[in-house]
N, C-alpha and C positions, 0 to 999 in steps of 0.2 A: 432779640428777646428783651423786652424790659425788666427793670427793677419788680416790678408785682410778680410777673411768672417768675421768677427766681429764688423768690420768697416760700412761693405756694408752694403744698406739702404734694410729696411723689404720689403718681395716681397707678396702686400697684393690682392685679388682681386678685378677687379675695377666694379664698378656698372654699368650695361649699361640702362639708361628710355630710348632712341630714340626707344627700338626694340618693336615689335608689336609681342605678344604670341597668340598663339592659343592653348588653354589648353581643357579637359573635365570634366564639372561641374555635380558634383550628387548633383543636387536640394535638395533632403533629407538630404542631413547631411549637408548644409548648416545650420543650426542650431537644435541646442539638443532637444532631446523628447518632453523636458519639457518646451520649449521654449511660450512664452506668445504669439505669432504669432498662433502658433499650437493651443492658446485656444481660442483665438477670432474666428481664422477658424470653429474650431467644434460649440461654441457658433451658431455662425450666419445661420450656415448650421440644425440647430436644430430649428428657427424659420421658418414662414409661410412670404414667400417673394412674394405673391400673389400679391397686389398691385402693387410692383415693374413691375412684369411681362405681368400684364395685359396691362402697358403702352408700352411695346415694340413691335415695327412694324415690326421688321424683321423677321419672320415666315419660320417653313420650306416648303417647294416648292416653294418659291416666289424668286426673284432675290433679290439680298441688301445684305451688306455686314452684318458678324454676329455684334451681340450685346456686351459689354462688360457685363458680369454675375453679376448681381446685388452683389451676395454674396461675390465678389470679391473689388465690390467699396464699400459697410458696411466695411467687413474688412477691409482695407488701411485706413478708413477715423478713425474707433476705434482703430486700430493701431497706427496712425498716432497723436490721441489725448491722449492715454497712453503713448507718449513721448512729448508730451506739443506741437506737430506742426500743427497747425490750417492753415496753408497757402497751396493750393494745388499745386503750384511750387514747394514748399520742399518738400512735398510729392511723386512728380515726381521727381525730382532730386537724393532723397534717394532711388527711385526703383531702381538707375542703378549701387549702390554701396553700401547698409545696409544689411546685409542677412535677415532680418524679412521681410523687405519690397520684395526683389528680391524670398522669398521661397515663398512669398501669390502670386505674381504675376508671377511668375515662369519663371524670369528673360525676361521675357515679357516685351516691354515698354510702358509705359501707360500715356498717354498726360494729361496736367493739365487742359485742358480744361474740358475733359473729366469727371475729377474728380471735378471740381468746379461744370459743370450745373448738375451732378448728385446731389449736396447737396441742389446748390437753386433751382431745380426744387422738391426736393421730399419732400417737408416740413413733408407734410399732413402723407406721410407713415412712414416717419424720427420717429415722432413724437408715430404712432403705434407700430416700432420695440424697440424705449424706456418703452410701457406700456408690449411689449411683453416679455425684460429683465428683468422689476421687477417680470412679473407674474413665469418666470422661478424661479428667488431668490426667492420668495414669499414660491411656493412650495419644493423649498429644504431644506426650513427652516430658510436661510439666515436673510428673513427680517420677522419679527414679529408684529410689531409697535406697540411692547407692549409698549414702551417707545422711542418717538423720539422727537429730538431736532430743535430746530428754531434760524435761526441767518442770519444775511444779513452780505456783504461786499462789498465794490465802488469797481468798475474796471471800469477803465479810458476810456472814449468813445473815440473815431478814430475820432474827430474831436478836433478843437483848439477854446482856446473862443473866437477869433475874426471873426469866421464863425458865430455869433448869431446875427440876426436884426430880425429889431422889422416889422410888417405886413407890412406896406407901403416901404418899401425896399425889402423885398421879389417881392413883387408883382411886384416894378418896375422893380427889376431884373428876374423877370418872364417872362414882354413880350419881354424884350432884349434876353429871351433865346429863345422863342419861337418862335422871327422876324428872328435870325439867323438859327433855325431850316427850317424856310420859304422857306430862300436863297440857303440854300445849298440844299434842295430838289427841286429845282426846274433850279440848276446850269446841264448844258450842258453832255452828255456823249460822246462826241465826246474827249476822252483823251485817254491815253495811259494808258494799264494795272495797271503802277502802281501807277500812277496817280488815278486812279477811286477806287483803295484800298486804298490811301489814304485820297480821297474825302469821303470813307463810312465811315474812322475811324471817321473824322471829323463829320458827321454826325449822326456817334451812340455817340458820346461824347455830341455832343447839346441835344441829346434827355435826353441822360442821364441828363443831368444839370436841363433840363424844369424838369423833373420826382423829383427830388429830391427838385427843391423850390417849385413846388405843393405840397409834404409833406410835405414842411417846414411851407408854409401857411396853410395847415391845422391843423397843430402842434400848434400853435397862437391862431388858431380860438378856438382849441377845450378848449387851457387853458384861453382865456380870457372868454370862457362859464363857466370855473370850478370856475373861481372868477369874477363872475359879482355881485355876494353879498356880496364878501368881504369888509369891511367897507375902509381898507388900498388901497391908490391907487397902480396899479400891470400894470403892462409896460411887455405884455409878448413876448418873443423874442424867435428866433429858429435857430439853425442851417443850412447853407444851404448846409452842407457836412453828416451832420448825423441830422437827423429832430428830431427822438426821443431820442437822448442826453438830459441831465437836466444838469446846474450847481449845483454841489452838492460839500458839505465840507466835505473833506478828512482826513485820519485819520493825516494826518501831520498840517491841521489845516489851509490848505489853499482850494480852492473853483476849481474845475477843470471841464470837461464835464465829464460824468460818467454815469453809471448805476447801481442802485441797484440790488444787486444779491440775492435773497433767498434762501436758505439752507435746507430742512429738512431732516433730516438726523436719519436714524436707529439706534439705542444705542447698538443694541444686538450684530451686526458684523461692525457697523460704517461705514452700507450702506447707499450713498447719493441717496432718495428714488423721489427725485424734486428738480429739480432746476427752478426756473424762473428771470428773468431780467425786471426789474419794474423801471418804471421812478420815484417814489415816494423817494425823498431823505430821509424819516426818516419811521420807522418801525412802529410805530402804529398801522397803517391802514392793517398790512400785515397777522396779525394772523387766522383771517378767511376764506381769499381767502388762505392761504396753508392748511388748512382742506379742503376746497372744491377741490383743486385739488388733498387730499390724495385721496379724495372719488373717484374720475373720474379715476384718475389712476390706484389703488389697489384695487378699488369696495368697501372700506372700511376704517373709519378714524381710528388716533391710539386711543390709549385706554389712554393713558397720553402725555403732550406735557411739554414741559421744554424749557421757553424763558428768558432773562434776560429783564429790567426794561421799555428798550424801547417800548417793546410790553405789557408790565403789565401796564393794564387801564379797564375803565369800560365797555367798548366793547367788548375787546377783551375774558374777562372773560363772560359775556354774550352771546358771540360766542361761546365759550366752553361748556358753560353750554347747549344752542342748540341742541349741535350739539354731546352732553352727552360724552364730553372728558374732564378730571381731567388735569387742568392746574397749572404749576408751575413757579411761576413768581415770583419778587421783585420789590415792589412798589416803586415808587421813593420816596424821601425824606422829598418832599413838601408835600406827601399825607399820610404822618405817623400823628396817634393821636403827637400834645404834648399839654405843660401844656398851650402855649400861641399863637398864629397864629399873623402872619403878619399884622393884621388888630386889634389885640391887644385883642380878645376874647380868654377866658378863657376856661378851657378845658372842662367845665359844660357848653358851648354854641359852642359845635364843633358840627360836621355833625351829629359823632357817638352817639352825646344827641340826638338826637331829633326819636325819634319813629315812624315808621312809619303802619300807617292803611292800608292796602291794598283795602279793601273793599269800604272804605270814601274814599278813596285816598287824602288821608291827614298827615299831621306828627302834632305830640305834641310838642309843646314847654319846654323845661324844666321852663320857668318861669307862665305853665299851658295854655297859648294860643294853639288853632288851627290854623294850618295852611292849607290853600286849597290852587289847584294850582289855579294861576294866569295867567301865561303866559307860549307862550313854543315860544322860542328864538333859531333864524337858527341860529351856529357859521360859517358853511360852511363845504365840504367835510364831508357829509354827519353825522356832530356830532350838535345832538339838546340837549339846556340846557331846563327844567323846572323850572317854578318859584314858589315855594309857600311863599305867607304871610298870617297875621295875619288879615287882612285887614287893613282901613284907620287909624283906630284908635287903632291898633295893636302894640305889642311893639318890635315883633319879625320878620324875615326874615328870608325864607329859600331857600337858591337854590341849587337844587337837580340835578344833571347829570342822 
């Protein structure tokens, strides 16, 4: 090789993007055997999509274009949520360049409209082919419930706090939606094509807005019913972008719109057997209604349940007890025996003294008085205290949850 070729610059080949290929795609090996597409497929094609089908118009011998295959929009939308993508744009988007998505749909294109009104239209059956996936895992053995767990966590509502007013701002921004829905349904069709699609965007946007501050007013109504006994005054307010948001305190310690999320969760394969999204900012109140949905779901509650402290109270344990499942909890700290309480009694005059009769429905005093109940006192959301004393010239007071 000489001095010149050594010099000379490298002769490398150049990339061409402008050209446009026309290649041949074997849809099957667009992704491996074992691919997680291939399980959702066989999954959804092993339940009863009946519901689905009953709702579809297009028939054979009749004119109309075909239907998109229910089992085809299950899968994309479980596909599509085993990679975290909940928005049906990116789910259409990924059909025309992910291979999981382009082998379900078989490089097919498939519009996100498509895929959106199939999710909010099909709550009711959405809802049945989740009872129909536990009953599968149920019988493979997956899910047992000989031991399952309970736990919530906030996820941040699609609304901002500045969307929350209080009833009398709703409402007036109510009939300003409803005066504008007025106008434009009753504006001219004498316009130009694209003009009159723009007029209808216009149109289903107003409607949408009235739709969402009538939830929002009823969101108000409902929780100014839920505390009209509360002793504290409650000023209650609602979104008028997401009505059933709550302000709820997160785990970083600041107050955002949210939702609480419930958890129950199988311990055998750390299958999640129920999820539900609750407006209730704090876990209490949650321990029962997740039995009553094991029950609805599974036909059956578990056999033991393990929550941490938020849900450990005298309810909740009384819901267990019901509903004859073995709960595992840790009481908070304020409800532990000690030697001395807050109010400066002595550990010979704690709860755990005082005896109680079932029969007399009474408790003993440890300084020998009876006590009978007195009073039963609404706290609110649904938790009643009773009162027992000694009487007037008693020396003792008991009040009993």
């Amino acid at each position: 090789m000489t001095n010149d070729a050594n010099a000379a610059s490298p002769r490398l080949a150049a990339i061409d993007r402008r050209q446009i290929l026309l290649r041949a795609v074997d849809v099957e090996k667009l992704i491996d055997e074992d691919h997680s597409a291939r399980s959702i497929w066989e999954l959804v094609g092993r339940l009863d999509l009946s519901l689905y089908h009953a709702q579809i118009k297009s028939v054979e011998g009749w004119a109309g274009r075909d239907h998109t295959d229910p089992q085809l929009s299950i899968s994309l939308w479980l596909y599509a949520y085993s990679r975290g993508i909940s928005s049906a744009r990116e789910v259409a988007r990924q059909c025309d360049f992910e291979p999981g998505f382009q082998w379900l749909c078989g490089l097919q294109a498939i519009s996100h409209r498509t895929l959106s009104g199939f999710r909010s239209e099909n709550k009711a059956a959405l809802d049945d082919l989740f009872v129909q996936v536990l009953g599968m895992l149920s019988a493979e053995g997956l899910i047992t419930l000989e031991r399952v767990t309970l736990d919530g966590t906030k996820i941040k509502a699609n609304a901002g706090g500045n969307t929350f007013r209080r009833k009398e701002k709703l409402q007036a921004h109510l009939e300003l939606a409803r005066e504008q829905v007025r106008v434009l349904n009753t504006e001219g069709e004498q316009e130009e094509a694209t003009a009159r699609r723009q007029a209808a965007a216009r149109r289903r946007a107003s409607r949408q807005r009235a739709s969402r501050l009538e939830a929002a007013v009823r969101e108000v109504e409902r929780l100014q019913q839920e505390k009209k006994h509360d002793r504290k005054k409650f000023v209650a307010r609602a979104s008028t972008t997401d009505a059933d948001a709550h302000v709820m305190r997160n785990g970083e310690g600041g107050t955002v719109p949210s939702y609480n999320v419930q958890l129950l969760t199988d311990t055998t394969r750390g299958m999640v057997v129920n999820v539900e999204a609750t407006t209730d900012a704090i876990d209490y109140r949650q321990l029962k209604p997740a039995l009553e949905r094991s029950q609805t779901a599974l036909g059956r509650k578990p056999k033991q349940i393990v929550a941490d402290g938020d849900y450990t109270n005298h309810a909740s344990v009384q819901a267990a007890v019901d509903c004859g499942v073995d709960f595992y909890g840790s009481w908070q700290d304020s409800w532990k025996p000690v030697e001395r309480d807050a109010q400066g009694r002595s550990a010979a005059f704690l709860a755990n003294a005082f005896p109680y009769d079932a029969k007399r429905d009474c408790f003993t005093c440890p300084a020998g008085q009876t006590l009978s109940r007195h009073a039963r006192l609404n706290r609110g959301n649904g938790v009643y205290t009773h009162v027992y004393h000694a009487g007037k010239n008693g020396l003792c007071e008991m009040p009993a949850a």
